[in-house]
N, C-alpha and C positions, 0 to 999 in steps of 0.2 A: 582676484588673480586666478585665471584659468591655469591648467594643466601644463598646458602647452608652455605658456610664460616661466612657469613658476621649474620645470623643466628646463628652459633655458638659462633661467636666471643661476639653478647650479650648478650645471655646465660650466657657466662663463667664473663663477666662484670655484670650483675646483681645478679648471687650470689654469686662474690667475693664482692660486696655489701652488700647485706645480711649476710652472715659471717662475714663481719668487724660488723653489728651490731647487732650480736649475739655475741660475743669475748668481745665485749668494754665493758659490765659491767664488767667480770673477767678480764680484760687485766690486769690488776695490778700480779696475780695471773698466768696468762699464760705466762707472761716473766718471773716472777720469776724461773717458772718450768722450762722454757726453759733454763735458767742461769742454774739453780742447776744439771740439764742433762745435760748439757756441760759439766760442771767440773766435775761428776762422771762417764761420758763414758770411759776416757783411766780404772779408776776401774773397770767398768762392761767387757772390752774385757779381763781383767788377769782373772775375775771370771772366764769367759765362758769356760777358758780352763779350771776350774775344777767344774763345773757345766753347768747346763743346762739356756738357757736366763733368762728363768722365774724365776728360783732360782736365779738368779745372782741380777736381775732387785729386784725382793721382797725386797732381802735382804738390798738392798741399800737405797730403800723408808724406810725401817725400821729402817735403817741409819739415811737417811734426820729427820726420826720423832724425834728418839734419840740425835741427835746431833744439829740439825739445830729449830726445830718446838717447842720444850720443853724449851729448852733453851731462842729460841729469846719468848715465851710467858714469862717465869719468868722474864726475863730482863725487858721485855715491863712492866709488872706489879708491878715492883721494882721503874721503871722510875715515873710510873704515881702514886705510891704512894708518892715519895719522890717531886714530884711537889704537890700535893696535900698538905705536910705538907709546903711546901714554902710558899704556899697559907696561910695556916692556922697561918705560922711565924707572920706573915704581923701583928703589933700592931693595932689593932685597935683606941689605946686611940691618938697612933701618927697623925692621921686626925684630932684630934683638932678641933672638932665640933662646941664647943661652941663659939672660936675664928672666926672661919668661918662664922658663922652665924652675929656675931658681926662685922669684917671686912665689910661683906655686908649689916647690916644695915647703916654702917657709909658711904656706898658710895652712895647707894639708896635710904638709908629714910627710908626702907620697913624693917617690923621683917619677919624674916623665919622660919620655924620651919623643920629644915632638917633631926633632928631625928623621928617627927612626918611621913616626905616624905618617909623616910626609910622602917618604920614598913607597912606602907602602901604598898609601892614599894614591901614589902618584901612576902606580901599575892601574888602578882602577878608573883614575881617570884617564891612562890611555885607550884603555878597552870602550870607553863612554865616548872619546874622540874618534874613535874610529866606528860607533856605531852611528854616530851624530853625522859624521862623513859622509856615509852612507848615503842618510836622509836628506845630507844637503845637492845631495845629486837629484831628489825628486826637486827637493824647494826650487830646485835650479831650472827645472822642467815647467816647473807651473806658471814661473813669473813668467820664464821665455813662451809660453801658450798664450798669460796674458795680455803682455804686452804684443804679440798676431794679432791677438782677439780684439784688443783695442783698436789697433788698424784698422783691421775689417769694418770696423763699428764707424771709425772718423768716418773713416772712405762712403760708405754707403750714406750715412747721415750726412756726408755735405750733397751730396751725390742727386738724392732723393727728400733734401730739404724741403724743398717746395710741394711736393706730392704727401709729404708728413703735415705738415704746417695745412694744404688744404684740405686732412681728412682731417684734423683738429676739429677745422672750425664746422667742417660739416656733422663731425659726431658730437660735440660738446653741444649739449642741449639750451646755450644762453644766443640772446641775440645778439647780430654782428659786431654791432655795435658796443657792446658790455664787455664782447670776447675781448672788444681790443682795448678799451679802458683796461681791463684785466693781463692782457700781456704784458701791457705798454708799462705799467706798473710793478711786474714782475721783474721784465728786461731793466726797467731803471734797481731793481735791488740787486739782481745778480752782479751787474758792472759794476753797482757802488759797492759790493761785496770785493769783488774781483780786482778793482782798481783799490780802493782802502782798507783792505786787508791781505788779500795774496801780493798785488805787487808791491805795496807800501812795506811788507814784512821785508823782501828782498829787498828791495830797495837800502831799509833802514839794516836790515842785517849784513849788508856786505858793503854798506857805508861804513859800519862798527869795526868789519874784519880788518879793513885796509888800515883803522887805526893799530889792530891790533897786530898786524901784521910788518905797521913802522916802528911801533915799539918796541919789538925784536919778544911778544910774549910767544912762547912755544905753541906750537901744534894751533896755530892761527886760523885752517880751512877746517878745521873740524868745530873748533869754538864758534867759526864763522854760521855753520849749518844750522846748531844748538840756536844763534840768534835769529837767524830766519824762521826758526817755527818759533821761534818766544815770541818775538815781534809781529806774528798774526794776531796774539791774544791782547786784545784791549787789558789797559792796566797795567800788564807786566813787562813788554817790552825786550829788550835788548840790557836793560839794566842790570839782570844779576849777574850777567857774564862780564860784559866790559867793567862794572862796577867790582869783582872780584878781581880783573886782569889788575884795576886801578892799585888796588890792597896788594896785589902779588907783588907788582915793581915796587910798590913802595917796599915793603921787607926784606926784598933782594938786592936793596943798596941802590937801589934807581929813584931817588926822588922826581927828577925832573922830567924822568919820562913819563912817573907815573903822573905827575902836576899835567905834563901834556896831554896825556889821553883823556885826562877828566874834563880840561876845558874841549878839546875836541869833539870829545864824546857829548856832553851836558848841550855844544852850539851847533854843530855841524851835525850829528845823530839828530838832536833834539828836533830839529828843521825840519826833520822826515814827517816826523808823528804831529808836531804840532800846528802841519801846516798843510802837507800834503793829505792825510786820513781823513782831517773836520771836512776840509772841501770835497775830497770823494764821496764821506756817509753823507753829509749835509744835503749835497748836489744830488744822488742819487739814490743811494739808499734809505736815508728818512727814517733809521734804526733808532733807538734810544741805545746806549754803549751797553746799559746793562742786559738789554734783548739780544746782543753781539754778541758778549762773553759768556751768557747762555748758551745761543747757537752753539759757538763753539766747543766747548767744554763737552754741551750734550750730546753734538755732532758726532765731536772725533771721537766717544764714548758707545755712540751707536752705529757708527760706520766707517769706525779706524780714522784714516790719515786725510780719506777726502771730504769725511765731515767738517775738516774744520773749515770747509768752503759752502758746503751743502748744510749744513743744520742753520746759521744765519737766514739761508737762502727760504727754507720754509717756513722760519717763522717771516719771514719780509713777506712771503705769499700767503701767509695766512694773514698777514693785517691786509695785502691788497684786497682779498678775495673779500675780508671782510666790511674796508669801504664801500668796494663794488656791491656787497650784496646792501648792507644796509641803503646806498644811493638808489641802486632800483629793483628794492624789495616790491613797492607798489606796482612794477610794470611786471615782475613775474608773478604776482599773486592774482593779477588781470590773463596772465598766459599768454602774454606780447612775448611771442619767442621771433616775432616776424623779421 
């Protein structure tokens, strides 16, 4: 390697450096975009035939705001008010203070006065709430940047698909051919990701609420959210929440509702997972369940909330990449990049 080369080569290694640490505060934000432009590109090629990109791309961002950004804010907002009142549920008289306090002078000898630590405790966590306040006016700042930022991101990525997609193939160093053995393999893991785990979760999670919600179990849209990310995770499902709602009616003198939500839940839930998921991995993604709950787990562990869609996704690309390479290992070892 000459000079020159070996000069470029760290070039191009210290500000793809810099760029990962320019990305990583939004990264949350910049996969999303890149997920949400994935699924609306086959949309944007029908516009184009009866518009122009940029008309095509706009209209679709105006989409995502519509459909996607309004919506998951109201939800989000519904969620955290309906844990907020769980909060607020919580008896207070149920802690039994004065018991408490008595229990532990009988073991210690010592009086307490735990209502007195409270009032006290409670000066300092208002001075903690109002500093926290504070910060929630940056927090508030950065989501509203990232969700812009996101925009921006759809918009140009539908926008300029085609011009991305043909520097792809011109810069990746395999032949045409391989490239697209290689994509075509990736696109079939992302959908069956996308189709048998993001929307199956929905799907199976807000099939669960509505039981939960004719039941008459409390705070029903927040229990509902908790089952839509269970039910991305192979294995776990929607079962520990509807299965606890089951246990709650029953102790609160509700037999029959709880009898009904368990056959509801066990036939009509069940139907989700056990019918809708196999056909999407099966058909498309070609995962083993325990390569899945991998993804996942290591995902949302290394890239928050949109791993649990993107960690599956890379390992499905590394087994493609690795059929692809093993099938025509002999034509790159010849230099058929033709």
């Amino acid at each position: 390697m000459n000079l020159s080369k070996g000069f470029l080569l760290a070039l191009i290694a210290a500000l793809l450096v810099l760029s990962a640490v320019l990305i990583r505060p939004f990264l949350q934000y910049v996969l999303g975009a890149v997920l949400l432009a994935y699924m609306l590109y086959p949309l944007q090629v029908r516009f184009e035939a009866y518009s122009s990109p940029t008309v095509a791309a706009l209209s679709l961002v105006v989409l995502v705001v519509a459909g996607v950004v309004v919506p998951f804010v109201v939800v989000l907002g519904t969620v955290a008010d309906s844990a907020e009142r769980l909060l607020q549920n919580v008896d207070a008289d149920a802690m039994q203070i004065g018991v408490i306090e008595s229990r532990i002078e009988e073991l210690t000898g010592r009086e307490v006065d735990i209502a007195g630590e409270l009032v006290r405790s409670g000066r300092d966590i208002g001075t903690v709430l109002f500093e926290r306040s504070i910060e929630a006016v940056g927090t508030i700042t950065f989501h509203l940047i990232g969700i812009v930022l996101a925009l921006f991101i759809i918009y140009y990525l539908l926008k300029d698909g085609d011009d991305l997609l043909d520097w792809l193939h011109r810069t990746v160093p395999l032949p045409t051919d391989i490239q697209r053995d290689l994509y075509a393999e990736i696109d079939d893991v992302m959908w069956g990701v996308l189709f048998g785990h993001v929307f199956v979760g929905i799907v199976q999670g807000v099939v669960a609420g509505v039981g939960l919600a004719a039941t008459g179990v409390p705070n029903a849209v927040f229990w509902t959210a908790v089952m839509v990310v269970l039910a991305m995770v192979p294995l776990v499902g929607a079962v520990p929440v509807w299965g606890g709602a089951v246990v709650y009616l029953y102790f609160t003198g509700e037999p029959l509702l709880a009898a009904g939500l368990f056959v509801y839940s066990v036939v009509v839930v069940g139907l989700t997972d056990d019918y809708l998921r196999p056909f999407a991995v099966d058909r498309y993604a070609k995962l083993n369940p325990a390569a899945i709950l991998l993804g996942i787990l290591g995902g949302a562990y290394a890239f928050g909330v949109m791993g649990l869609f993107f960690g599956p996704v890379i390992l499905g690309a590394l087994k493609a990449s690795l059929r692809v390479g093993v099938d025509s290992w002999s034509r790159l070892d010849e230099g058929d990049v033709g």
